[in-house]
C-alpha positions in Angstrom: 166.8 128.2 112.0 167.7 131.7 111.2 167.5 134.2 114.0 165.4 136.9 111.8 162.0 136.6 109.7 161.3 139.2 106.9 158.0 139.8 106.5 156.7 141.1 102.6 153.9 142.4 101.6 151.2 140.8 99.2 151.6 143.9 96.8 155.8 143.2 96.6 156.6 140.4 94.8 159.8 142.3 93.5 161.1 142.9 96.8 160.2 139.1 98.0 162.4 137.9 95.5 164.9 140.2 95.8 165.1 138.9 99.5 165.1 135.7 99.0 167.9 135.9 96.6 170.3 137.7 99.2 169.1 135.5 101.9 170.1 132.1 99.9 173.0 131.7 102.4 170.7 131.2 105.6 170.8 134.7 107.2 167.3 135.0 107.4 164.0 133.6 106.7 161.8 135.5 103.9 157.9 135.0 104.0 155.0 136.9 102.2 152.2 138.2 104.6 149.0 136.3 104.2 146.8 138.6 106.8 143.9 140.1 105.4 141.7 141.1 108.3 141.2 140.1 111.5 139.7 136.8 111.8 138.0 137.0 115.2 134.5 139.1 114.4 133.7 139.5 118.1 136.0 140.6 120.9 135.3 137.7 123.3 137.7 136.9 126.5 139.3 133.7 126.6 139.7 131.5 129.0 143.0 132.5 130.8 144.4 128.9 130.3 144.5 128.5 126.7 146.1 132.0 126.0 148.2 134.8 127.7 148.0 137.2 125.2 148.5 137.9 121.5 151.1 136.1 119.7 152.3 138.9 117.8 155.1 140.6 119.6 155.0 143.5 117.2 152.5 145.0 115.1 154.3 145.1 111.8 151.1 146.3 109.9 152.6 150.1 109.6 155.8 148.8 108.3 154.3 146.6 105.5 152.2 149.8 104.2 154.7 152.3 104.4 157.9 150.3 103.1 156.4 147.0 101.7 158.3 144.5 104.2 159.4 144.1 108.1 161.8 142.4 109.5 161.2 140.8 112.9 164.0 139.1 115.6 162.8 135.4 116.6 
């Protein structure tokens, strides 16, 4: 598994494919984001057993709008 994830926006299919072209060899995984809003409605707490936080370890929302793509380390 590679050690970094490229993130692409919806909008930038160009880019996507330009990625995974120069990615074939395995340096990296490229996938297209499929977020469109948050899904939970209602902030509710959970209980403290079935989660310790947010999975997300980076908000990568500001890259994807300013450039079109992020890239993350696994």
């Amino acid at each position: 598994m590679a050690s970094l994830l490229f993130i692409v926006s919806r909008t930038e299919s160009g880019t996507y494919t330009y990625l995974r072209h120069a990615l074939a060899k395995g340096s990296g995984d490229v996938i297209v984001d499929r977020r469109q809003r948050e899904r939970r409605r209602v902030r509710q707490d959970v209980a403290r057993d079935r989660r310790y936080g947010d999975r997300r370890h980076r908000d990568v929302t500001g890259d994807l709008q300013t450039s079109g793509w992020a890239l993350v380390h696994r």
